[in-house]
PQR file with spaces between the fields and no chain letter, atoms N, CA, C, O and H, PARSE charges and radii, in Angstrom:
ATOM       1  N    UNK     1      49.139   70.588  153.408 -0.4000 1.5000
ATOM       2  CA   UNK     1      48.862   71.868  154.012 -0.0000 2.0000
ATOM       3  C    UNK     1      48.654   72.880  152.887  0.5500 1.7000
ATOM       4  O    UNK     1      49.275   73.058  151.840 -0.5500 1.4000
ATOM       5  N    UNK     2      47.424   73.584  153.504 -0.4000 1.5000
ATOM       6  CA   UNK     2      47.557   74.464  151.805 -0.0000 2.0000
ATOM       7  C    UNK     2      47.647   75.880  152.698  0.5500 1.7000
ATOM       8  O    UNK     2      47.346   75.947  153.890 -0.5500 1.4000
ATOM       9  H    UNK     2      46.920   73.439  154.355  0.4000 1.0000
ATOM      10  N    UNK     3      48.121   76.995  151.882 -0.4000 1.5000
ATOM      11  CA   UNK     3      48.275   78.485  152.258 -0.0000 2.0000
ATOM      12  C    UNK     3      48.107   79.126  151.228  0.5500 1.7000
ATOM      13  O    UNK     3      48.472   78.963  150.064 -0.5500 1.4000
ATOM      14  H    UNK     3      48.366   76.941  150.914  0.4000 1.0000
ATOM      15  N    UNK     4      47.345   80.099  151.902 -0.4000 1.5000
ATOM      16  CA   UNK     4      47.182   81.538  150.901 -0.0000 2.0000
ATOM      17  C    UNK     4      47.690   81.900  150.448  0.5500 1.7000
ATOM      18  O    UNK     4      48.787   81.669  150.957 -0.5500 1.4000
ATOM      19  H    UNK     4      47.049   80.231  152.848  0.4000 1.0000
ATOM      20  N    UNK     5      47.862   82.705  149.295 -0.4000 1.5000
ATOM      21  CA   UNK     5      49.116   83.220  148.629 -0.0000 2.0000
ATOM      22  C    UNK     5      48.703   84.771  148.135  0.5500 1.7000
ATOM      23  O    UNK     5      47.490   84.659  147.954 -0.5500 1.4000
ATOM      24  H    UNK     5      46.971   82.893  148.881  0.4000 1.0000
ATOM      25  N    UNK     6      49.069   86.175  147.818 -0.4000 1.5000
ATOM      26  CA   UNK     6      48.971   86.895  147.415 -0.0000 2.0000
ATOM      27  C    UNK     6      49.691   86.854  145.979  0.5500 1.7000
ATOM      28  O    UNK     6      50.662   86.098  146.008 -0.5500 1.4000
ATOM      29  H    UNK     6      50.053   86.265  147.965  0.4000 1.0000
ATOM      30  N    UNK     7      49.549   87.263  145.140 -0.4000 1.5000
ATOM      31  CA   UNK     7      50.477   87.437  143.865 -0.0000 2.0000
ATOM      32  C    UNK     7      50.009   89.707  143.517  0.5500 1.7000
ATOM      33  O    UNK     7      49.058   90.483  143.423 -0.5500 1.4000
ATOM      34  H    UNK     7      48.760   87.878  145.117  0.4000 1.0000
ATOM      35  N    UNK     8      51.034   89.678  143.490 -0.4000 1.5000
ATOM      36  CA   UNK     8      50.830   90.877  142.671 -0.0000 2.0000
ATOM      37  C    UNK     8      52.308   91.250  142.188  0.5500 1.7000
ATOM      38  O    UNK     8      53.363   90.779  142.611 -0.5500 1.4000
ATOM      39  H    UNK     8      51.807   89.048  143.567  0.4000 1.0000
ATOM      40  N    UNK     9      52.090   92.371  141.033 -0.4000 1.5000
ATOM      41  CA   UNK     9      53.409   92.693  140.031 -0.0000 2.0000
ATOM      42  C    UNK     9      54.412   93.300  141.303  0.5500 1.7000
ATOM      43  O    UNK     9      54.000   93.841  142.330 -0.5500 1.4000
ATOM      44  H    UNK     9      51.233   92.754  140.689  0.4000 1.0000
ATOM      45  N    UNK    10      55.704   93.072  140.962 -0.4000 1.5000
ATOM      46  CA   UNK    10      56.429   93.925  141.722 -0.0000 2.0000
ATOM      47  C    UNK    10      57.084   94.995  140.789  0.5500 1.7000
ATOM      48  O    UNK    10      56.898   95.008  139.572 -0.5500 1.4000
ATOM      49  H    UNK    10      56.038   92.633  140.128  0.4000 1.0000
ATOM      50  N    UNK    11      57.991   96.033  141.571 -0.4000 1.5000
ATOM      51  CA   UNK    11      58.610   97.031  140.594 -0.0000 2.0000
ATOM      52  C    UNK    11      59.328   96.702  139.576  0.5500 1.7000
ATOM      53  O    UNK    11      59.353   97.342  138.524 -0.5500 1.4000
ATOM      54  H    UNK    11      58.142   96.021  142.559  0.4000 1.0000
ATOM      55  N    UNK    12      59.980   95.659  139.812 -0.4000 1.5000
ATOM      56  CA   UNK    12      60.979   95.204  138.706 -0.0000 2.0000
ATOM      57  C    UNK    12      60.243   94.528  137.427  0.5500 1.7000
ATOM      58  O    UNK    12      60.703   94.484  136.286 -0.5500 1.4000
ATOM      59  H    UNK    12      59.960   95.139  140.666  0.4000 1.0000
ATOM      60  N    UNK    13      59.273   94.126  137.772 -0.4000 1.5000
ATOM      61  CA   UNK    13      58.476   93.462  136.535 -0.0000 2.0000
ATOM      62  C    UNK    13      58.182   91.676  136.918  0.5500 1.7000
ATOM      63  O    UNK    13      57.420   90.836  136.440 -0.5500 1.4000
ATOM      64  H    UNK    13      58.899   94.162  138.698  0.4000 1.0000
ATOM      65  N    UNK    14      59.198   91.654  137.999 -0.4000 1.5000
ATOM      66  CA   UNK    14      58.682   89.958  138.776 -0.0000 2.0000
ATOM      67  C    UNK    14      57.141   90.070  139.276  0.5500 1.7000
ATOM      68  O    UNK    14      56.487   90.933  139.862 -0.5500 1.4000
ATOM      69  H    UNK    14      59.818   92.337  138.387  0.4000 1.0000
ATOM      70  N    UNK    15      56.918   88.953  138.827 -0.4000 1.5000
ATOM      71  CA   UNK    15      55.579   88.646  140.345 -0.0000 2.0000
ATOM      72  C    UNK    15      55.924   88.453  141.541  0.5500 1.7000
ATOM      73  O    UNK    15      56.893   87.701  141.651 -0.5500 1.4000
ATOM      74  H    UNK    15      57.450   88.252  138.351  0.4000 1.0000
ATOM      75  N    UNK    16      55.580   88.773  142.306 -0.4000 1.5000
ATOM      76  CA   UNK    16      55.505   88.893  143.908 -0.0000 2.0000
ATOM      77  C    UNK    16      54.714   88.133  144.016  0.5500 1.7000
ATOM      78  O    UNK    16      53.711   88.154  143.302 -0.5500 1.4000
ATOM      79  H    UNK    16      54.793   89.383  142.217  0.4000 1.0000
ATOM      80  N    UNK    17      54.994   86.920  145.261 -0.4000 1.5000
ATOM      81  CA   UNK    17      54.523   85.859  146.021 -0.0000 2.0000
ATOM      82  C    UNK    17      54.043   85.727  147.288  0.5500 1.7000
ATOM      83  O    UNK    17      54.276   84.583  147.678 -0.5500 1.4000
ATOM      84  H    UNK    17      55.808   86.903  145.841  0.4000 1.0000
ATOM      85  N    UNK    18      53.540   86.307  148.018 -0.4000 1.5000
ATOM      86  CA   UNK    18      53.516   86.734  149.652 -0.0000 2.0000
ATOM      87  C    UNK    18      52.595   86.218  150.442  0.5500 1.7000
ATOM      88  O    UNK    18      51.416   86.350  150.115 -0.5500 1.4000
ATOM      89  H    UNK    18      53.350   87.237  147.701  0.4000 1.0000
ATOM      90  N    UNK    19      52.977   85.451  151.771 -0.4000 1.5000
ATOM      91  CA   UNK    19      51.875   84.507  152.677 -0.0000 2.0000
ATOM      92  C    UNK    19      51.534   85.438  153.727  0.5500 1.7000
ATOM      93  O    UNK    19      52.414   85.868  154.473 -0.5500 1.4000
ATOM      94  H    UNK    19      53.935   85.344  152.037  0.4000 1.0000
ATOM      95  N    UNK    20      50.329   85.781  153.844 -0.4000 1.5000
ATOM      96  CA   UNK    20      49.837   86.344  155.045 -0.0000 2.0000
ATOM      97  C    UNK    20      49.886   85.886  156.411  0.5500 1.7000
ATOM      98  O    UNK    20      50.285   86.536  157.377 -0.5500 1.4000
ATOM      99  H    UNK    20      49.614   85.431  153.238  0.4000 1.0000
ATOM     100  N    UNK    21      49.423   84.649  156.402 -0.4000 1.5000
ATOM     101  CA   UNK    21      49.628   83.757  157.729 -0.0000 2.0000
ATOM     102  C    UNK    21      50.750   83.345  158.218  0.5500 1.7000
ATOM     103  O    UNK    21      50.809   82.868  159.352 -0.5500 1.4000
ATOM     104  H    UNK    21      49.099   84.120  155.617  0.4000 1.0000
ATOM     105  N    UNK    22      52.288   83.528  157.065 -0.4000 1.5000
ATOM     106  CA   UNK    22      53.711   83.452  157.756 -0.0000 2.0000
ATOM     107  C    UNK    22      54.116   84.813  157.382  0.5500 1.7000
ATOM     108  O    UNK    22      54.367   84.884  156.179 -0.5500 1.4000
ATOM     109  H    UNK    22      52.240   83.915  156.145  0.4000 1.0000
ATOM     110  N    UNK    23      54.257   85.890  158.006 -0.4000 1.5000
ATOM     111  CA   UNK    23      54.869   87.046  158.010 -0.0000 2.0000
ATOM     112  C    UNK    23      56.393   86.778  157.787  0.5500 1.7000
ATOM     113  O    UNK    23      57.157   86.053  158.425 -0.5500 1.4000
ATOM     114  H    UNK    23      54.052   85.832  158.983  0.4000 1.0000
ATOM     115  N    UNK    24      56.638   87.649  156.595 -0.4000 1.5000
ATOM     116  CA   UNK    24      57.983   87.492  156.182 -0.0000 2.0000
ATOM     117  C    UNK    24      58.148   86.330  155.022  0.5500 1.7000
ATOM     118  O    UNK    24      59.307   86.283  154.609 -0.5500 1.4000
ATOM     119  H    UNK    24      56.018   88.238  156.077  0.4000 1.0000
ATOM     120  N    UNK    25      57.224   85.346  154.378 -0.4000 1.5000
ATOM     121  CA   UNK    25      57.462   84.224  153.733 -0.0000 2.0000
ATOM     122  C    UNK    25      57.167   85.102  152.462  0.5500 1.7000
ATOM     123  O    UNK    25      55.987   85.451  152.445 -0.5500 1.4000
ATOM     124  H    UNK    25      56.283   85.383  154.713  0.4000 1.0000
ATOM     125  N    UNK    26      57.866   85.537  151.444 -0.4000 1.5000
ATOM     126  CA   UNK    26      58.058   86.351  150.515 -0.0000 2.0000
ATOM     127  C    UNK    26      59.047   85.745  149.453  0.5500 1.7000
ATOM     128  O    UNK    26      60.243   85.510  149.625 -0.5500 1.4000
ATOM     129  H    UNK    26      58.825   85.253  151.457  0.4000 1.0000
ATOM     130  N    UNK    27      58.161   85.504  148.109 -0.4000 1.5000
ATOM     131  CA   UNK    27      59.050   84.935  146.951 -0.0000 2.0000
ATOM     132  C    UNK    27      58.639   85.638  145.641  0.5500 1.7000
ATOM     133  O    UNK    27      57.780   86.517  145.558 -0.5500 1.4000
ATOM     134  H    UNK    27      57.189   85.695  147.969  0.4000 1.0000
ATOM     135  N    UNK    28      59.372   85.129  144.627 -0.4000 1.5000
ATOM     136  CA   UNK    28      59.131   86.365  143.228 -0.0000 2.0000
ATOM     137  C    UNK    28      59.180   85.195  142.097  0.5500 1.7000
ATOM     138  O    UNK    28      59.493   84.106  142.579 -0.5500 1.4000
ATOM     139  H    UNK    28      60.069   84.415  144.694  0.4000 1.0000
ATOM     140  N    UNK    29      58.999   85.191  141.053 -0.4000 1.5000
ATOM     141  CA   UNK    29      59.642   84.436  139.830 -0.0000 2.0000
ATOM     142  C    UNK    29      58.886   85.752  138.658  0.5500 1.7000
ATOM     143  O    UNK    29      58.015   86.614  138.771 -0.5500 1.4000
ATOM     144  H    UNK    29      58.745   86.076  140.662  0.4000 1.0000
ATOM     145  N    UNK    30      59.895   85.231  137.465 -0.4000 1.5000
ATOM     146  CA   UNK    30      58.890   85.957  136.639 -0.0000 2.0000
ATOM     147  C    UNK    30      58.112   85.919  135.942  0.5500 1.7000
ATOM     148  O    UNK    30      57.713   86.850  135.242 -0.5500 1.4000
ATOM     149  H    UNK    30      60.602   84.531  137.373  0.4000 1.0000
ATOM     150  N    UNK    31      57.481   84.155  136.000 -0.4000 1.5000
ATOM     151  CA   UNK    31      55.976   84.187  136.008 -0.0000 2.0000
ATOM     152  C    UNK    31      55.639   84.099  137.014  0.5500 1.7000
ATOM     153  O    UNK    31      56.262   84.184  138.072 -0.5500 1.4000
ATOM     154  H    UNK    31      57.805   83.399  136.569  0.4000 1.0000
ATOM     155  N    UNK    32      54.109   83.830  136.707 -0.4000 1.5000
ATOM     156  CA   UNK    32      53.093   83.453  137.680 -0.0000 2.0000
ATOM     157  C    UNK    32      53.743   82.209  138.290  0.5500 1.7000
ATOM     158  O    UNK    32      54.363   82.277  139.351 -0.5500 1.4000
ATOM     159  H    UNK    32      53.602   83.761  135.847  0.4000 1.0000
ATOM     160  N    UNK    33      53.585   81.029  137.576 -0.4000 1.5000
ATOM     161  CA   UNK    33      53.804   79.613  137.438 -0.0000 2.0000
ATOM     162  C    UNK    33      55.275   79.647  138.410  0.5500 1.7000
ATOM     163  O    UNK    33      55.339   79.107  139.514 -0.5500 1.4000
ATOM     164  H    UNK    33      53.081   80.974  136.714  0.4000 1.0000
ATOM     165  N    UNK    34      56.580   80.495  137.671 -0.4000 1.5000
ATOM     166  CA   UNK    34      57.773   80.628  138.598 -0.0000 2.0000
ATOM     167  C    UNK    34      57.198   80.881  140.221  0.5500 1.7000
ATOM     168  O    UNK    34      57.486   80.288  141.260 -0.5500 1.4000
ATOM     169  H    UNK    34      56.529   80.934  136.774  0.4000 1.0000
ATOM     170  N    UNK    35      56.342   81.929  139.978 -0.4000 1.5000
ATOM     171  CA   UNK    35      56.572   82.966  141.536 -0.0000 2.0000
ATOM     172  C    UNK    35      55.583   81.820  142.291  0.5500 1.7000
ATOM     173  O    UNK    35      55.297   82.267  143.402 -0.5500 1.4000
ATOM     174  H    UNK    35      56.109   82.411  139.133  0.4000 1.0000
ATOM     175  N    UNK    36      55.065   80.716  142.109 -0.4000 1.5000
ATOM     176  CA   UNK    36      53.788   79.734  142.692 -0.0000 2.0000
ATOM     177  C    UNK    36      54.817   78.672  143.073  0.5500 1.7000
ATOM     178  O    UNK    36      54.569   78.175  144.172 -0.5500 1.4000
ATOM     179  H    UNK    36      55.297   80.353  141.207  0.4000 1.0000
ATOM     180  N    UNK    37      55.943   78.171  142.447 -0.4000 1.5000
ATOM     181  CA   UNK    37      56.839   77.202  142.580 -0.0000 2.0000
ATOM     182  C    UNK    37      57.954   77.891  144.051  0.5500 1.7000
ATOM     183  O    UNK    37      58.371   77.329  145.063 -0.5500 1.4000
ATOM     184  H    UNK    37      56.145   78.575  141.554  0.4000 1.0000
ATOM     185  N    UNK    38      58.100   79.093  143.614 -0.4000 1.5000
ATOM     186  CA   UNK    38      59.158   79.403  144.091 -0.0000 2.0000
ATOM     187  C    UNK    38      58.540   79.317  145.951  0.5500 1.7000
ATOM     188  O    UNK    38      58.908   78.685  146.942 -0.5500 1.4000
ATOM     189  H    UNK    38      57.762   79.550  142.792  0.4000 1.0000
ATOM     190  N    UNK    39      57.538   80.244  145.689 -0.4000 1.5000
ATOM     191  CA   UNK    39      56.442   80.243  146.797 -0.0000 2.0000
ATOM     192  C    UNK    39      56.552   79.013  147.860  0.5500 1.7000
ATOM     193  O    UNK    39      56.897   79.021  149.042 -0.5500 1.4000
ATOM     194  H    UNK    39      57.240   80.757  144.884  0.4000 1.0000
ATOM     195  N    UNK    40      56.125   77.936  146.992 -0.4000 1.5000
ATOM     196  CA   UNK    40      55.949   76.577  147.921 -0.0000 2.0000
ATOM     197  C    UNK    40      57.193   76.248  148.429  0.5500 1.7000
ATOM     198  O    UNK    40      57.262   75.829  149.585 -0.5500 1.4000
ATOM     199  H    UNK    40      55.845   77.930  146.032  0.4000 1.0000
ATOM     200  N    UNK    41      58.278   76.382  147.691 -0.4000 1.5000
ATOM     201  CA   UNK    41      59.703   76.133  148.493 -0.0000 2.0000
ATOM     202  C    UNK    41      60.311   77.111  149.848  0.5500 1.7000
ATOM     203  O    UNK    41      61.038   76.883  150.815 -0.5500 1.4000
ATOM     204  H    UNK    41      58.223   76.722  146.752  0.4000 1.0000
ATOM     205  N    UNK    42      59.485   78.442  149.254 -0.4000 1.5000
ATOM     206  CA   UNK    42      59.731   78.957  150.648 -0.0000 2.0000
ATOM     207  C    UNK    42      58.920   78.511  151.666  0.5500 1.7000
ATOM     208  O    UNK    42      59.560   78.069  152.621 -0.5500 1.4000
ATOM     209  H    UNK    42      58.894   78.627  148.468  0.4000 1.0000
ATOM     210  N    UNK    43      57.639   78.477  151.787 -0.4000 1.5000
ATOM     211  CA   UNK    43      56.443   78.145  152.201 -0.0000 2.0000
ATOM     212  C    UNK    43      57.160   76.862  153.395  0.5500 1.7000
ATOM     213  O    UNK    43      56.848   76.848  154.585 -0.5500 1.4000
ATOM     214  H    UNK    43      57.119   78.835  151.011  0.4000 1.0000
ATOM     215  N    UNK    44      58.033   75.977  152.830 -0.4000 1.5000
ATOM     216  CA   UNK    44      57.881   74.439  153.381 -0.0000 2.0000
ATOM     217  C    UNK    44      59.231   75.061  154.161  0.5500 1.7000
ATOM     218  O    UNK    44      59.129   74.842  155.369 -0.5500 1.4000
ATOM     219  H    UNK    44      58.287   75.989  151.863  0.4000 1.0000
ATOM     220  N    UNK    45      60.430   75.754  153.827 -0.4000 1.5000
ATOM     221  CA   UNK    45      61.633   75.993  154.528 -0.0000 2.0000
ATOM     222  C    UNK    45      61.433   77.358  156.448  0.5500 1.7000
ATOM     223  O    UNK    45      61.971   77.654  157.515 -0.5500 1.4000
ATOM     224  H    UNK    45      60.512   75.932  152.846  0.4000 1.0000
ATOM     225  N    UNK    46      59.810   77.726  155.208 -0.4000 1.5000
ATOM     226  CA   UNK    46      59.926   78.552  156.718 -0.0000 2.0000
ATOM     227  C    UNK    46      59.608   77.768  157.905  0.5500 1.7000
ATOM     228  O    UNK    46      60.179   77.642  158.988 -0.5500 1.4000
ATOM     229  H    UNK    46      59.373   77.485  154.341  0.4000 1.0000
ATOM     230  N    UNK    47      58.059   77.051  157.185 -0.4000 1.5000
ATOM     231  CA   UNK    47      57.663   75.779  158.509 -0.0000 2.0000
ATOM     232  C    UNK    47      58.726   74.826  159.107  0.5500 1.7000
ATOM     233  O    UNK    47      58.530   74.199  160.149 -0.5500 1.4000
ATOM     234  H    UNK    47      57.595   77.153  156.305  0.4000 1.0000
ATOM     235  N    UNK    48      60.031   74.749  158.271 -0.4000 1.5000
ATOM     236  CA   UNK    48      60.494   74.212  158.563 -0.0000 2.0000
ATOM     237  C    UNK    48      61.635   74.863  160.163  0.5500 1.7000
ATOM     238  O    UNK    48      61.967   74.651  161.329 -0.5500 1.4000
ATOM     239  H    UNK    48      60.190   75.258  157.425  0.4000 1.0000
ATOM     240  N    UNK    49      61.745   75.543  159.236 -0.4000 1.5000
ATOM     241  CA   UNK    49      62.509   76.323  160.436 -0.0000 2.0000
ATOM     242  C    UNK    49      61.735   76.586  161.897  0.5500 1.7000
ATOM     243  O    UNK    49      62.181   76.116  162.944 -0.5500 1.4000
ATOM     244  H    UNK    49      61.476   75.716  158.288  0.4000 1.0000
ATOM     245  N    UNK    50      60.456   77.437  161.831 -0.4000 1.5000
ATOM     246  CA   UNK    50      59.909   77.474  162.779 -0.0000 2.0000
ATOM     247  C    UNK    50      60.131   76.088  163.452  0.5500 1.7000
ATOM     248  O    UNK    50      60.825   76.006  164.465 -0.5500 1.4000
ATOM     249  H    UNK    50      60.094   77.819  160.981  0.4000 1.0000
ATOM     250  N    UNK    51      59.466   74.858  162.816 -0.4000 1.5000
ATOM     251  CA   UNK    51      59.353   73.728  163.643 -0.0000 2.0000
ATOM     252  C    UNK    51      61.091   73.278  164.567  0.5500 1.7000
ATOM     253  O    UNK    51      61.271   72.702  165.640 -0.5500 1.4000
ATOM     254  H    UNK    51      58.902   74.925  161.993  0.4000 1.0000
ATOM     255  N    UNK    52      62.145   73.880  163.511 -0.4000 1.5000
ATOM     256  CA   UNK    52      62.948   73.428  164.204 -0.0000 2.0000
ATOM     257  C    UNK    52      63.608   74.326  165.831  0.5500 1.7000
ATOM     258  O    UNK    52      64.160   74.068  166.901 -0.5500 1.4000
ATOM     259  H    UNK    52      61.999   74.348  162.640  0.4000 1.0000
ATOM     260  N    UNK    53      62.953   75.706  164.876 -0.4000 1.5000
ATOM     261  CA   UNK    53      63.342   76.456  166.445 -0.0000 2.0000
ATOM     262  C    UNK    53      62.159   76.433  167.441  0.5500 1.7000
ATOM     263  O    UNK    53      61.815   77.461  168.025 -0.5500 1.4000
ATOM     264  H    UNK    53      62.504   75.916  164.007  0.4000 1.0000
ATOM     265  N    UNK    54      61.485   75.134  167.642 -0.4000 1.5000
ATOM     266  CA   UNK    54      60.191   75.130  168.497 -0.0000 2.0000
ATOM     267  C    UNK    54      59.505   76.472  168.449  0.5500 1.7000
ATOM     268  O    UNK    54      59.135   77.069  169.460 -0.5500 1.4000
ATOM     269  H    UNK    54      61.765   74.299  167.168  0.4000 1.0000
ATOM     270  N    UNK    55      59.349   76.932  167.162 -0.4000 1.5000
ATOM     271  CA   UNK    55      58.209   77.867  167.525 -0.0000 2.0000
ATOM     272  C    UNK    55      56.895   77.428  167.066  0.5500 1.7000
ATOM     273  O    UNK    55      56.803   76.357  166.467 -0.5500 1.4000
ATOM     274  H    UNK    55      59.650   76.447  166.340  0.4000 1.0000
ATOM     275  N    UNK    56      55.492   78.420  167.369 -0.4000 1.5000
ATOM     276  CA   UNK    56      54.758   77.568  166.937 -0.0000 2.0000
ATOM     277  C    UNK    56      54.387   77.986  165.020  0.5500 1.7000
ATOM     278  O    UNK    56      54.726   79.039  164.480 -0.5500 1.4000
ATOM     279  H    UNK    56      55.566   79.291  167.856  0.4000 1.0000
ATOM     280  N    UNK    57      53.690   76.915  164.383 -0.4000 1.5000
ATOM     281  CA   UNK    57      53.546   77.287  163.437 -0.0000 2.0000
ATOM     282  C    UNK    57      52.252   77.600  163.319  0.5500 1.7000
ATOM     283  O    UNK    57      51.413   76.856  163.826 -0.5500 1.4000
ATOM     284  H    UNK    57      53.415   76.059  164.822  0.4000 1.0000
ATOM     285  N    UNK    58      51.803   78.979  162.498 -0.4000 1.5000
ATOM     286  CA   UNK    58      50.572   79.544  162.195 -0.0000 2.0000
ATOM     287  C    UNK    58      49.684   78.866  161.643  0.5500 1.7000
ATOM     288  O    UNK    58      49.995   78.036  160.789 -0.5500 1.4000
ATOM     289  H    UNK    58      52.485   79.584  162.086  0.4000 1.0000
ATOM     290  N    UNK    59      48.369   79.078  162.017 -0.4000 1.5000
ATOM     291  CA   UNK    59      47.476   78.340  160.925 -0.0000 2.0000
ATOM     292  C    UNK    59      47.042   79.388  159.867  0.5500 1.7000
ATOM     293  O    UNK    59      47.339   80.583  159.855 -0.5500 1.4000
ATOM     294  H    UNK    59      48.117   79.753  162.711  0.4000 1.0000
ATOM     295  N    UNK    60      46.168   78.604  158.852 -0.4000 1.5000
ATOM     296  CA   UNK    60      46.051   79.907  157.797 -0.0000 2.0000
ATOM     297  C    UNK    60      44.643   80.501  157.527  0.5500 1.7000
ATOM     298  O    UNK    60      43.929   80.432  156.527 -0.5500 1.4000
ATOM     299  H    UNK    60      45.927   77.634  158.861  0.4000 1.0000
ATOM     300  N    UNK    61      44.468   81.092  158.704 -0.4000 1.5000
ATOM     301  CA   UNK    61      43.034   81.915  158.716 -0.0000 2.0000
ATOM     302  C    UNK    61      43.234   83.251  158.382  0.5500 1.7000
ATOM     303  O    UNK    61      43.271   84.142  159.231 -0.5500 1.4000
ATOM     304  H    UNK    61      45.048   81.147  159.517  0.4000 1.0000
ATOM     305  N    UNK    62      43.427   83.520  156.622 -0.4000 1.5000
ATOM     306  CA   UNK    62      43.177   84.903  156.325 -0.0000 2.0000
ATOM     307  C    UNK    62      41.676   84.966  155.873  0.5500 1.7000
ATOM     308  O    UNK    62      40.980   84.050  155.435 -0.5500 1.4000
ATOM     309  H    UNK    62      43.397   82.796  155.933  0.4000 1.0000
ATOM     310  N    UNK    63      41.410   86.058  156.053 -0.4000 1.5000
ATOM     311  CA   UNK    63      39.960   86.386  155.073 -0.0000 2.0000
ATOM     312  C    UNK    63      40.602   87.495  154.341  0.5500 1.7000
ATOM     313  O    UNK    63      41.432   88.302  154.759 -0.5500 1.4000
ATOM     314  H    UNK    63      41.975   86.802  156.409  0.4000 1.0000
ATOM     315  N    UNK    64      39.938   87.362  152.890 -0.4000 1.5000
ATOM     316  CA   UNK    64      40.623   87.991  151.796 -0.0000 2.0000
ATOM     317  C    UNK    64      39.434   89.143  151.763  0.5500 1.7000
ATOM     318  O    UNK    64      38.333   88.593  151.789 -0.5500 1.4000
ATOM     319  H    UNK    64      39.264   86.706  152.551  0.4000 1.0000
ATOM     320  N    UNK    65      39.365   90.279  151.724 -0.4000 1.5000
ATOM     321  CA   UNK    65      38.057   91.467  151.282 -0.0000 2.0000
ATOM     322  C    UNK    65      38.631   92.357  150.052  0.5500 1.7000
ATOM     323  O    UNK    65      39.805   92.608  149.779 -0.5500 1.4000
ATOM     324  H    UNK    65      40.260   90.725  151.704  0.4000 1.0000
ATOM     325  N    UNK    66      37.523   92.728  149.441 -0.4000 1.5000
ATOM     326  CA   UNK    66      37.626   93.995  148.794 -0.0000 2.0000
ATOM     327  C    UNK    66      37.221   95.248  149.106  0.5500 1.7000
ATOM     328  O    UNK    66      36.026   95.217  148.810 -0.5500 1.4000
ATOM     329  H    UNK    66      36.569   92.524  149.663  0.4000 1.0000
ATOM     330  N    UNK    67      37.512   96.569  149.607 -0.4000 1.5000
ATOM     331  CA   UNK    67      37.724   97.377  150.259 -0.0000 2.0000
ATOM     332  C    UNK    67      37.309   98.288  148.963  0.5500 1.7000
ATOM     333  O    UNK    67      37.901   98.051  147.910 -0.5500 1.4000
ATOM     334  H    UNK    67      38.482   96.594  149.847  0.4000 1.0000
ATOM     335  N    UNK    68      36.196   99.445  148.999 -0.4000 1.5000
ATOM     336  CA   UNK    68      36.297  100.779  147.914 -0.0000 2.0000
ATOM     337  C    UNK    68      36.929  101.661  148.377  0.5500 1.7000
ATOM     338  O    UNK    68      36.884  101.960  149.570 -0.5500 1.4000
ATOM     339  H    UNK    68      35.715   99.637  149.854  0.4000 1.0000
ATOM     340  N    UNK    69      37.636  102.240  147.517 -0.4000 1.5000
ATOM     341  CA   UNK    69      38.575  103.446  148.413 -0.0000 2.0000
ATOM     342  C    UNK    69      38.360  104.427  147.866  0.5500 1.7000
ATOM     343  O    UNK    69      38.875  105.476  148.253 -0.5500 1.4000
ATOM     344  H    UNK    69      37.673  101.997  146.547  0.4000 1.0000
């Protein structure tokens, strides 16, 4: 299963890890490489959970844009 991932800096100086298609699936490391590892472990514990509380699990249809502001 593959999922999207956002990365961007957070305040503290971690990378931020964040899945669009599971709201709330949010991880950090302070690399890249950390915050991508850390990511997939959350990634597999949330599906996991959902699956166990019969909910359903999301598929991963984001579309990513760039927006001028």
């Amino acid at each position: 299963m593959k999922r999207q991932v956002i990365l961007y800096p957070g305040e503290d100086g971690f990378i931020v890890a964040e899945v669009p298609s599971l709201p709330g699936c949010i991880s950090q490391g302070q690399t890249r490489d950390e915050a991508l590892a850390n990511i997939r472990e959350a990634i597999a514990l949330h599906v996991e959970i959902l699956r166990e509380r019969g909910e359903l699990v999301p598929d991963d249809h984001v579309e990513m844009v760039e927006v001028a502001a």
